[in-house]
N, C-alpha and C positions, 0 to 999 in steps of 0.2 A: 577510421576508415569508413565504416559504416554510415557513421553521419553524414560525411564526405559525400557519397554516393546519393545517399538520400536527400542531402541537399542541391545535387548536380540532378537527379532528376527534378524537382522540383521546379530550378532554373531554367529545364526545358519544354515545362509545361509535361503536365499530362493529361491526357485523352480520358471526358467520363465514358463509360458507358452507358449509354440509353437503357431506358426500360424494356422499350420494344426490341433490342438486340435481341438474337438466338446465344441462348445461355452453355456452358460447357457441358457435356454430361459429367455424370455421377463420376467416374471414372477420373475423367479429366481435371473436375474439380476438385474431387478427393487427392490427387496427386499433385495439386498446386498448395493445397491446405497443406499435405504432408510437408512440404518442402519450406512451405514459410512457418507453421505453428509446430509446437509438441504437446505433447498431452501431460497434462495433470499427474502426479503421478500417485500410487495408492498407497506408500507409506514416505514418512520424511526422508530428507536426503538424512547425509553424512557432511556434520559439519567439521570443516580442519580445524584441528586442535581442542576441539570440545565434542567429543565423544558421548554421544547418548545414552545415559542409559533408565531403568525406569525411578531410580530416586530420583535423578535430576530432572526428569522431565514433569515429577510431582513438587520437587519443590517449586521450579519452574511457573506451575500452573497458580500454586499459593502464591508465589508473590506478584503475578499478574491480577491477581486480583485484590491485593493487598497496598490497603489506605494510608497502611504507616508508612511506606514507602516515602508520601510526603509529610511536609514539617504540618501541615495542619488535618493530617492525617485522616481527610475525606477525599484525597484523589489517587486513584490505580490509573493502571495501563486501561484497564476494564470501563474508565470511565470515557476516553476517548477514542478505544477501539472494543467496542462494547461485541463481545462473539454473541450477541443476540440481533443484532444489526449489521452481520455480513464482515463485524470488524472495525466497522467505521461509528459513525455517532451522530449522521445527522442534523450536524451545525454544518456552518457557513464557513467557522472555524471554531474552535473550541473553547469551552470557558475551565479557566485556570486559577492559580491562586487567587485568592481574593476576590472572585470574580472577572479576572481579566481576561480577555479575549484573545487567544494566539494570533499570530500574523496571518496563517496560511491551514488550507483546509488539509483533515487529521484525514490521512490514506489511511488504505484497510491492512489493517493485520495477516489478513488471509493470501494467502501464496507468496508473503512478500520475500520467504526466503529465496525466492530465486530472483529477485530484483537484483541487481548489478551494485548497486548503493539502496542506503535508504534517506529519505525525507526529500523532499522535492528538488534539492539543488543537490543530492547525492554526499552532504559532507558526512555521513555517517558510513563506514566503509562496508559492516555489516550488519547484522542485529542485536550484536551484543553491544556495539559502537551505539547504534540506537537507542538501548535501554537507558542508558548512562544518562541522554543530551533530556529527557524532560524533566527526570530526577533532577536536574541541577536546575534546570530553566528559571527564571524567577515568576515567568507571567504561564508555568505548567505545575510543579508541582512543589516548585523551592526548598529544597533541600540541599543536602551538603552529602557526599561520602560518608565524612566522620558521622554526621546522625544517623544515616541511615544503618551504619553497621553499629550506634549504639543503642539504638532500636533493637536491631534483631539478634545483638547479644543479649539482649536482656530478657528475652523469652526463650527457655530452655529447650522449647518444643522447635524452636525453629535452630536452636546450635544443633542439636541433633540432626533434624535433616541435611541441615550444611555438613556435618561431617558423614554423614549416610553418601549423600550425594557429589562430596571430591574427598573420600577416602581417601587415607596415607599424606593429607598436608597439615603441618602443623598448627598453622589459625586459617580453618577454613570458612570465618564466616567473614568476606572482605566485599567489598565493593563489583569488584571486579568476578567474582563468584557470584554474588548478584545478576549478573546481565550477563552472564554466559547459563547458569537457568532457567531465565528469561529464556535466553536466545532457541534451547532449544527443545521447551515447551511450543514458543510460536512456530517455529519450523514444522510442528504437527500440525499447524491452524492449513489443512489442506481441504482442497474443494473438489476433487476428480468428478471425474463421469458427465460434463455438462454435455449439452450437444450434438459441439463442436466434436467434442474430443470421442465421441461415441460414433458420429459420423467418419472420422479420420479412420477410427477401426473399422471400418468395413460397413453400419447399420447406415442404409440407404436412407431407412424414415428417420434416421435421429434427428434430422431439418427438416423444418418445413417448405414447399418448394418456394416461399416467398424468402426465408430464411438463406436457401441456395441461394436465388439471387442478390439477396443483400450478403455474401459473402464473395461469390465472385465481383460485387461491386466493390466492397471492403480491399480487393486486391488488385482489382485494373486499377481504382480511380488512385490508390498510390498509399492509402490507409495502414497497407501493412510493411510499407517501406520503414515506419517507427511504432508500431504495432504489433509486436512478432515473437517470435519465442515461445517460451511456456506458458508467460503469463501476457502474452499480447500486449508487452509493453516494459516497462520498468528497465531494459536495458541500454538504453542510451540517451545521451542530452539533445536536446536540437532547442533551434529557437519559439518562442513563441511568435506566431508571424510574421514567417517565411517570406510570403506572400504580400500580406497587411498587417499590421497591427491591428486585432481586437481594441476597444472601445477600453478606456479606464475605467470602466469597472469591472469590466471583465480582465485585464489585463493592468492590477496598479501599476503607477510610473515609479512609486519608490519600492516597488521590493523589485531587486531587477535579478533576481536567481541565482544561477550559479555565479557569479559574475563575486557574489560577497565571500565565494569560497578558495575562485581564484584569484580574483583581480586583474583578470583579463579581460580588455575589452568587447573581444568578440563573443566572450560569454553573459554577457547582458541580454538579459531577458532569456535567458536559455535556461531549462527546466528539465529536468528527467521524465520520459515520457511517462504516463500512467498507466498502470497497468489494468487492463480491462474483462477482468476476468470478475464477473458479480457485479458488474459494470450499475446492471439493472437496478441492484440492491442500493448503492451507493451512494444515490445524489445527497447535495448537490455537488457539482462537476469545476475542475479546475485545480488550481491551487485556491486560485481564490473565493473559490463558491460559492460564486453568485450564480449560477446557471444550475437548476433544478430540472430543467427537462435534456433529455436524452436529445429530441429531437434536434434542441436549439443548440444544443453541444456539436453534433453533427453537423448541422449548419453552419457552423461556426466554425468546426476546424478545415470544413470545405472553402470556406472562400480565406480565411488567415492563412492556413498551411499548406491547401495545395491550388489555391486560384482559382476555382469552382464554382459556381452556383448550381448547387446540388438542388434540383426540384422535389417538390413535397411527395413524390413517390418513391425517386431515390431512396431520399431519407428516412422514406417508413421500412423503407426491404432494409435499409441497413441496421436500422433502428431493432427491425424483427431479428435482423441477425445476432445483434450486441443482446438482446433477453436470453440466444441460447449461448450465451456465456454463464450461465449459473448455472455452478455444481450443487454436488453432495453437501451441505453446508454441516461444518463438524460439529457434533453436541458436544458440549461441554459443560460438565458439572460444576458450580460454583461450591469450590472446597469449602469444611467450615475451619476459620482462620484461628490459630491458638489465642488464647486472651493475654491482654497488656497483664504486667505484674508491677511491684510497688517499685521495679526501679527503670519500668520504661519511661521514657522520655512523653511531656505531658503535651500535646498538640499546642502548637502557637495560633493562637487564635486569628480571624481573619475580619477587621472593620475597615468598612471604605475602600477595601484592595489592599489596606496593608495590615502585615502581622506583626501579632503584640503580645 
């Protein structure tokens, strides 16, 4: 329903805002931000069926940063959503086993538990679902289930925390106990207090007044029609240009989105939107990332998405706006990891891209 909408307005054009318009007061704006965004919130949710508690969310954090995860036992979650870098990692797209290249650029860690799905075409349903899809990947971390739990039988230090952390089951150190946590170590990867969400509570300066105005432009000109919620994004698919198609490199012809998840055709080229919360932190932009500036992103999804040619003032207020989307960025200690023993499983080594 929502896309729906957001695609019906789109079809009927929307009105920018000029610069020189008289802008909403504080009041007014504050009361349109309440009504389209939430705010960050200061501790993890409550995820269904995977209960949080503090063993899990330490072993959690150990094997997010943990190399044996894959078969050649130099790649973590850590290396492509690195929490020294907002989450994310600063490629284009990621380099994987072997040195291979992922298809589509590594989104951030941070806030993603309230994304609707995860990975850009949503086939992941939640975060636990997530952990699972790079572990097996061949061009992420190539591993299998079976090694990875004969791995992490094989270090006493970690059968323990798996039974620490799902008390009362008979073989707890499985697969699937793996990425639940995963799931709900990253559900703490939260970013509150940016702002936005400071100004939504009542603090008049938490924007600056060019920041105001790139936020009530961020919501006449149509921006938060699929930009919205908690994490100003991440909860619906729409297409990528609406309007126009973006340029093949910005937009490849063969990865065409969700389209490989349903097989529908109206889903080609449709993508879960991104969620823009550390936006700043993040480039480069896309799926595909190739676009490093903020600005040209902006541009970009003004005249593809919603028909626009946004002028270069526009897009610096909106531009000012999307920098106060960074939060509290969480510290996180790099646990130190138990050592291999003589019957863990010996790294496969990695020449030319393949392992041997």
């Amino acid at each position: 329903m929502k896309r729906g909408i957001a695609l019906a307005l789109f079809s009927v054009g929307l009105m920018a805002l000029g610069v020189t318009s008289s802008f909403a007061s504080d009041t007014e704006l504050r009361a349109q931000a309440q009504g389209m965004f939430k705010p960050i919130p200061q501790a993890a949710p409550q995820i269904k069926d995977n209960a949080a508690t503090a063993d899990k969310v330490l072993l959690g954090q150990m094997l997010y940063f943990e190399p044996r995860l894959s078969s050649s036992q130099l790649i973590s979650c850590q290396t492509c959503h690195n929490v020294g870098l907002a989450g994310a990692d600063l490629q284009e797209t990621s380099t994987g086993h072997g040195w291979q290249k992922g298809p589509r650029n590594a989104p951030t860690t941070y806030n993603a538990v309230f994304n609707t799905a995860q990975f850009w075409d949503g086939r992941a349903e939640d975060l636990a679902a997530q952990a699972k899809g790079p572990v097996q990947a061949g061009v992420e971390m190539s591993n299998t289930p079976e090694g990875v739990v004969a791995v992490l039988k094989s270090i006493p230090q970690y059968v323990e925390l798996f039974g620490k952390a799902f008390p009362g089951q008979k073989d707890p150190v499985s697969f699937d106990n793996m990425a639940n946590a995963i799931e709900v170590f990253e559900a703490t990867l939260l970013t509150p207090n940016d702002a936005l969400d400071r100004y939504m509570a009542g603090d008049d300066n938490a924007l600056s007044a060019d920041q105001k105005k790139g936020l009530e432009l961020f919501i006449n000109n149509g921006c938060a029609s699929c930009h919205d919620g908690i994490n100003l994004g991440g909860s619906d698919y729409f297409p990528f240009g609406v309007v126009e198609q973006p340029g093949a490199n910005v937009l490849p012809l063969d990865d065409k989105g969700r389209f490989k998840v349903t097989n529908t055709a109206s889903d080609e080229y449709v993508f879960r939107s991104p969620a823009l919360r550390n936006i700043a932190l993040t480039a480069p932009y896309f799926h595909s990332g190739k676009v490093w500036s903020l600005e040209q992103a902006v541009a970009i999804m003004g005249s593809s998405q919603l028909g626009m040619d946004i002028n270069d003032e526009e897009v610096a207020l909106i531009v000012a706006f999307l920098n106060g989307l960074t939060g509290e960025q969480p510290v996180v200690t790099h646990p130190v990891l138990p050592p291999s023993t003589k019957t863990t499983p010996k790294p496969m080594l990695q020449i030319g891209g393949s392992a041997h």
